[in-house]
N, C-alpha and C positions, 0 to 999 in steps of 0.2 A: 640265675644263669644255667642251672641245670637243664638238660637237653635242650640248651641253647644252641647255636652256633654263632662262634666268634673269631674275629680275624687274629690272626699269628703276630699280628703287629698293632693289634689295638683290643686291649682286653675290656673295651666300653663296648664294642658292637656286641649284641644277640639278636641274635634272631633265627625263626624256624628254620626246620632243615629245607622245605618246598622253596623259603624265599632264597637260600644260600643255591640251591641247584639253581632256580632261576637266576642267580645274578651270576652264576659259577665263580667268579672272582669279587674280593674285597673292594671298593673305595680306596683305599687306602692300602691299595699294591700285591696287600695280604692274603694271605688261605683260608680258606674256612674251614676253622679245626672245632672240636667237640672236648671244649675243656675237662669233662671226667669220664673219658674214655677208659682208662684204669678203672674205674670203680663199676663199667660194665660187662658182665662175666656171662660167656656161654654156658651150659651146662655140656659136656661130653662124655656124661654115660649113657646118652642115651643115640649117640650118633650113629650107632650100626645099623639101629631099626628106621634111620629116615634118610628117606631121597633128597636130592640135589635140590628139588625145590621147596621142601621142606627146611631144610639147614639154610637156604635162600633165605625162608620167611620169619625163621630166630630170628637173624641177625639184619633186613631189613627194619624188623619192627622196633629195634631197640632204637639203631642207628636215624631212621626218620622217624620219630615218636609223632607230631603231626600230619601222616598217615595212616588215615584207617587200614583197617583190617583185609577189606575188600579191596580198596586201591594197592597194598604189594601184593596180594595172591592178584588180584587181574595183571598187574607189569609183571612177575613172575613168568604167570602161563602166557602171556603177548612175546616177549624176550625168548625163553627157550621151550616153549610147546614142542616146533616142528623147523626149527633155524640151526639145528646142529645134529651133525650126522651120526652122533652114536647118544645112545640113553643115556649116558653117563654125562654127559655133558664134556667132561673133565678128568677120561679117562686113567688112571695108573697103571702103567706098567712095569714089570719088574724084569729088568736088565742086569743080568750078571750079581753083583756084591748090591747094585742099586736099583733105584728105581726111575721112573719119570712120568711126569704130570703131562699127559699131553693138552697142552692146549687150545690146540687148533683146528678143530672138528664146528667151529661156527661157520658163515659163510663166506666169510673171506679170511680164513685157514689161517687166522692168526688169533692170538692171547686178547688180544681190544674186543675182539667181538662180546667177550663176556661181559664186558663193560659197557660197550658201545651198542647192544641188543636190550640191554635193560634203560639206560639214559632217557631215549628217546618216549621209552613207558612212562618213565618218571613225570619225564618234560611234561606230556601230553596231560597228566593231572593235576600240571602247576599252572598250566595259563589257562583262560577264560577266553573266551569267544571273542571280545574283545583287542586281546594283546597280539601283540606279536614278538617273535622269538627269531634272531639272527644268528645262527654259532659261529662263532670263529673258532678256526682250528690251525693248528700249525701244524706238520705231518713229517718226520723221518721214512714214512712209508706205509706202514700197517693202521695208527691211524686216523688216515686220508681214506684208506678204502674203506674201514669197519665206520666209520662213522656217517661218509655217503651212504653207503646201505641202509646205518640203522635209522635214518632219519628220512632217506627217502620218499618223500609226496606225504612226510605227517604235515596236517593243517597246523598254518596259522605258525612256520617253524620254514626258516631260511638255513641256509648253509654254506659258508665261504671256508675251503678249504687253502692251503699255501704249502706249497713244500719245496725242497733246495732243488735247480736248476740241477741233474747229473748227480743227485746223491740217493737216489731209492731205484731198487731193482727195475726191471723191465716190468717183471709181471707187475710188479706192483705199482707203477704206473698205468699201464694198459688196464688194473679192474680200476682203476680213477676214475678213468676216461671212458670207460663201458656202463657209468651208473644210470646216467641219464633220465635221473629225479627231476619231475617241473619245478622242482626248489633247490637244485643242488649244482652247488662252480668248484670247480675248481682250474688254480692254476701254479705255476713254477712260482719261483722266486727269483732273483741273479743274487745269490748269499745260499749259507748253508741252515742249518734247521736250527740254529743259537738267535740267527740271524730273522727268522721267521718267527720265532716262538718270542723272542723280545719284544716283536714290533705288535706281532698279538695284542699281548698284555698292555704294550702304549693305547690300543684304538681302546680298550677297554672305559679309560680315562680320557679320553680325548671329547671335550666339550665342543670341538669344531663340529665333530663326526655326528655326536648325538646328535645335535640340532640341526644337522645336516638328512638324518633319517626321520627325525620326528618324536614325538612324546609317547607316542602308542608305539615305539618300537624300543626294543631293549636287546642289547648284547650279553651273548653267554659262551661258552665254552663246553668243547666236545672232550678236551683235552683231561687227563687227569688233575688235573688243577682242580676239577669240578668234581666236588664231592658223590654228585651223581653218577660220578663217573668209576670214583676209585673204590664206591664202599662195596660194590656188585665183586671185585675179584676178592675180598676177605674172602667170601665163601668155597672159592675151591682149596684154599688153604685147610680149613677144616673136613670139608669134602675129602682132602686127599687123607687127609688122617684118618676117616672113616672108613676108607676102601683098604687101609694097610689092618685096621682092627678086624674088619671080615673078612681080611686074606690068613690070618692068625698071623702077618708078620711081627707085629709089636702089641703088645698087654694096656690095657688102659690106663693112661697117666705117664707112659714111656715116653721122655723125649726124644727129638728127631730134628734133622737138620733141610732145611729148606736153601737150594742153590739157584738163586737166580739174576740169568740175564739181564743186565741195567744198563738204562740211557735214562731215562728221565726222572727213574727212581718212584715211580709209583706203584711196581708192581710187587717191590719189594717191600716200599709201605705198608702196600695190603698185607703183606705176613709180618710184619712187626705192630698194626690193628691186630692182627689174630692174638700174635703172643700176649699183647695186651688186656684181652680180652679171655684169656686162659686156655689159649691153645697149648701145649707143652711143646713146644720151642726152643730147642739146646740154642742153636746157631743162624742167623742166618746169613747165609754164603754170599757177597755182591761179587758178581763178573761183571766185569770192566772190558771195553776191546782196547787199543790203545789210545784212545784217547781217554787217558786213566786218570782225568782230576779228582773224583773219590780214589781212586787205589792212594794218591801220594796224600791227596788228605789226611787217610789212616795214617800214613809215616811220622806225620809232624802238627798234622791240629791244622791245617795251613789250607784253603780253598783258592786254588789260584790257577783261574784261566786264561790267565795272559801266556800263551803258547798258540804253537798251532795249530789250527784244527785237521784233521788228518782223515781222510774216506776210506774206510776199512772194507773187507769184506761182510762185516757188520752191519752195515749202513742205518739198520733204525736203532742202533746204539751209537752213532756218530752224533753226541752231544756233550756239548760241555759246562751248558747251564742246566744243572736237573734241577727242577722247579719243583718238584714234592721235599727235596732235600730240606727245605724249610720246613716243613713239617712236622720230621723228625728235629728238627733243632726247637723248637718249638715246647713240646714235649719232652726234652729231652734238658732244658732249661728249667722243667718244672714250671711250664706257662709264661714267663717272664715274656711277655709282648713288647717291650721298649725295649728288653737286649736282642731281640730276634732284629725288630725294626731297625737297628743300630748296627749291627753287621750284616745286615743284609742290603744295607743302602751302601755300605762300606765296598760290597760287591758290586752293586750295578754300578756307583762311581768310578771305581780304582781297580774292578775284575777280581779282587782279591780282599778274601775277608780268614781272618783267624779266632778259633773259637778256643774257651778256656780251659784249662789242661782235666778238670773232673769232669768235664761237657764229652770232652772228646774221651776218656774213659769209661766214661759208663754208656759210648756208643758202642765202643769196642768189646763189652759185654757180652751186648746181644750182636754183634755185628761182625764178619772177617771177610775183609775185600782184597783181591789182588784180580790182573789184569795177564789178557790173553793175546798176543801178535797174532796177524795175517796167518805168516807161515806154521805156526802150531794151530789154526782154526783148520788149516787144510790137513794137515796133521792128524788132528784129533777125529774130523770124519770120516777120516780113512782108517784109521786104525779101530773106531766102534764099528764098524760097520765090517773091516773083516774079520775083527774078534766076537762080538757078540751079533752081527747080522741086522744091527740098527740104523737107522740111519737119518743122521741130524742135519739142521740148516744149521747154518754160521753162528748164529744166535747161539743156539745150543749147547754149542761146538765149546763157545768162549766158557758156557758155563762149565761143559767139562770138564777142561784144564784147571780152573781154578778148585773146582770142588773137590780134585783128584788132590791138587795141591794142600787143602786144605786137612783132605781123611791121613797125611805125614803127621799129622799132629794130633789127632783123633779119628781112632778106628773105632770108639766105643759105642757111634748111636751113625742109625740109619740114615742113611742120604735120599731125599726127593731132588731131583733135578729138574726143576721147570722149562720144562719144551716150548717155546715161546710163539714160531711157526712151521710150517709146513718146509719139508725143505724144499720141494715142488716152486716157492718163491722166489729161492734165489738160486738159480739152476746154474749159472756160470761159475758161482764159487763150486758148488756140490761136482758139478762135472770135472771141474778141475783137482777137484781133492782124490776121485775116484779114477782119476786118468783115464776121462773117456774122453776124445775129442772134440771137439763143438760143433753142434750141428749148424748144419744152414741156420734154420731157424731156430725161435724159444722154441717152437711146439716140437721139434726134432729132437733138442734137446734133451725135453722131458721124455720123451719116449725111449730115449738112449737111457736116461738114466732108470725111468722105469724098467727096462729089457733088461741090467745087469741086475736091480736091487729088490724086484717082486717086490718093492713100495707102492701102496697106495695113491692113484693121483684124485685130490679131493676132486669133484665133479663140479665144482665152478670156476675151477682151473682147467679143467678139463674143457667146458666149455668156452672159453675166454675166446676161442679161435670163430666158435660163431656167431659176437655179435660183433655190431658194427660198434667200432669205436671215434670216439671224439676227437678231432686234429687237438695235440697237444696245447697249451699255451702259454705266453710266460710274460712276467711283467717287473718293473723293479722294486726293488725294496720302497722307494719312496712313494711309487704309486698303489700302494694295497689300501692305504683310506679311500680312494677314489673308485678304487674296486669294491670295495663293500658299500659305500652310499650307491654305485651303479646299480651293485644286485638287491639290494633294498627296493629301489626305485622302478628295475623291474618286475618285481616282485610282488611288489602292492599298492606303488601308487603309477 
């Protein structure tokens, strides 16, 4: 079983990490996890003297062991050669008492790119000339756009994106609709992103559909669900701990607290892989917007989404089923695949599952979550931005709050705050937090907020205004099988 990969609900699957990214989801509902992840350890003395894609190639090599040597350095330099606009990839900066990871210097100015720019390298050396590859994706917003891009016009590789009817920014709909890959759809949903991301994981399973596209075609996933997807951001977590080592802010082996923005809870996974793996990791911070079903989880052991769903100024944290959250229960069970499978069915049947009182302990360990309102997201941009002259999206914004909430009880170890996107994406809240008026248009907008904030506007944002875009489109929940057998069928046969 050793650098196997196996499902979270059935400790009989292994298999290579190439077939787990090809099939991105279990059989059997499940995750593809790396049952002795604990017992693989980076080394970090030696992090100061290596680049971004060096630290990349540690921690791919261990993570897909049925990858040569030559296939991650080629996905490597294919992913971030010349797709992100600073050298760092992943830059750190140091704001006031803290710091923050920026993440969104890919091409579509959001955190998925790091993921969604390497995926597609993966993909490309897991199928043969023969196969074909369909993703389905479900999108809150960011990604819908990073994973059009990264997949755009690769051979032999389809792409069916879905995302909620009125719940993702303007801009980020419009770079949806601007991608305009000969392999790549997308459309709405009428439901919100719980609602998409569910019916995903059904077509995954669905024996109508397979036989509906054929034997030579196989579905996978863009989503962090795919281990291709999620093992690419471990590395800025280590990444960031080597930029604070050559700034002399922290000694090597000093823990540090890592605060990030959650919906779907994969990004936070990646830094709970890190500490795993021997990153030195005091804490790490989960922000919640309000729809806080991890925040009340902490409270009582208790996962329960039967409530309402609620559109924040947040919108790609507008979820209530985070689907990496298995993962850590997983792990966090000490492997036990029949008790993950057992409350996790408990959940998709009844919305509501309860884990056991040392499970939920020893999350709380490594874990402190609480949750951020509307009104303190407008709050908190406004007031970083006239205190220390930074300036956040709503993403951000949530992590703020909480992470400030969090240093009331610990002022002893350093804060990273992960910067999620561009605030350039969701320009109605940021304008609104800053009390600038709204322009006629997005592009007015942004240049109002540009003209008070001397913020950077990324240049494919910038450019959004000249290409032509795609009439939106939208379809219901019940027709998204008929939608993927359509774009299969025009596709390739």
């Amino acid at each position: 079983m050793q650098n196997k990969y196996t499902s979270t609900r059935n400790d009989k699957v292994a298999i290579d990490a190439k077939a787990a990214i090809y099939k991105g989801f279990s059989d059997d509902k499940g995750l593809f996890v790396l049952p002795n992840l604990k017992d693989i350890k980076i080394n970090i003395d030696n992090l100061q003297t290596q680049s971004y894609g060096e630290i990349a190639y540690q921690i791919l090599k261990v993570l897909l062991p049925d990858f040569s040597a030559e296939e991650i350095k080629a996905s490597i330099q294919g992913a971030y050669h010349d797709s992100f606009d600073d050298d760092k990839i992943t830059p750190l900066k140091k704001v006031a008492d803290f710091h923050i990871l920026e993440l969104f210097h890919g091409p579509t100015s959001a955190f998925k790119d790091v993921g969604l720019q390497m995926l597609p390298q993966l993909m490309n050396r897991v199928i043969n000339d023969e196969e074909r590859v369909m993703i389905l994706t479900a999108t809150s917003g960011d990604t819908g756009t990073a994973a059009l891009k990264g997949f755009k016009d690769i051979n032999n590789v389809g792409i069916s994106v879905f995302y909620p009817e009125n719940g993702v920014s303007n801009i980020q709909e419009k770079q949806m609709y601007t991608t305009f890959g000969k392999n790549t759809n997308v459309t709405a949903i009428s439901g919100n992103f719980d609602d998409a991301q569910t019916n995903v994981k059904k077509l995954f399973n669905d024996e109508t559909l397979k036989q509906a596209i054929g034997k030579n075609v196989s579905l996978s996933s863009a989503n962090s669900i795919n281990i291709g997807r999620l093992i690419p951001q471990i590395v800025y977590y280590f990444d960031a701990y080597k930029q604070l080592l050559q700034n002399g802010d922290i000694k090597n082996g000093q823990k540090v607290n890592f605060t990030v923005p959650t919906g779907n809870f994969g990004n936070v996974l990646a830094g709970y892989y890190a500490k795993l793996m021997g990153l030195p990791i005091n804490k790490l911070i989960i922000a919640c917007n309000q729809n806080n079903v991890i925040a009340d989880f902490f409270n009582h052991g208790v996962y329960d989404r039967n409530r309402d769903f609620i559109k924040t100024l947040a919108p790609s944290m507008d979820i209530q089923i985070s689907s990496n959250f298995e993962r850590l229960l997983y792990y966090k069970s000490n492997g036990n695949a029949d008790y993950v499978k057992s409350i996790m069915q408990n959940l998709e049947t009844t919305g509501r599952m309860q884990v056991e009182p040392d499970i939920l302990a020893s999350i709380k360990d490594d874990f402190y979550c609480n949750y951020c309102s509307d009104e303190d997201i407008k709050k908190e941009i406004r007031t970083v931005f006239d205190q220390y002259g930074y300036l956040m999206d709503p993403h951000t914004a949530v992590g703020y709050k909480v992470m400030r909430e969090y240093q009331k009880s610990d002022d002893q170890h350093l804060n990273i705050l992960l910067s999620t996107a561009s605030p350039y994406k969701f320009i109605q809240a940021v304008s609104k937090a800053l009390g600038l008026s709204g322009g006629s248009s997005d592009q007015e907008s942004i240049q109002n907020i540009h003209a008070k904030t001397g913020f950077p506007i990324p240049t494919n944002i910038e450019n959004l205004w000249k290409q032509t875009s795609q009439r939106p489109s939208h379809i219901a929940v019940k027709d998204m099988k008929k939608y993927v057998e359509n774009n299969v069928k025009e596709l390739w046969k």
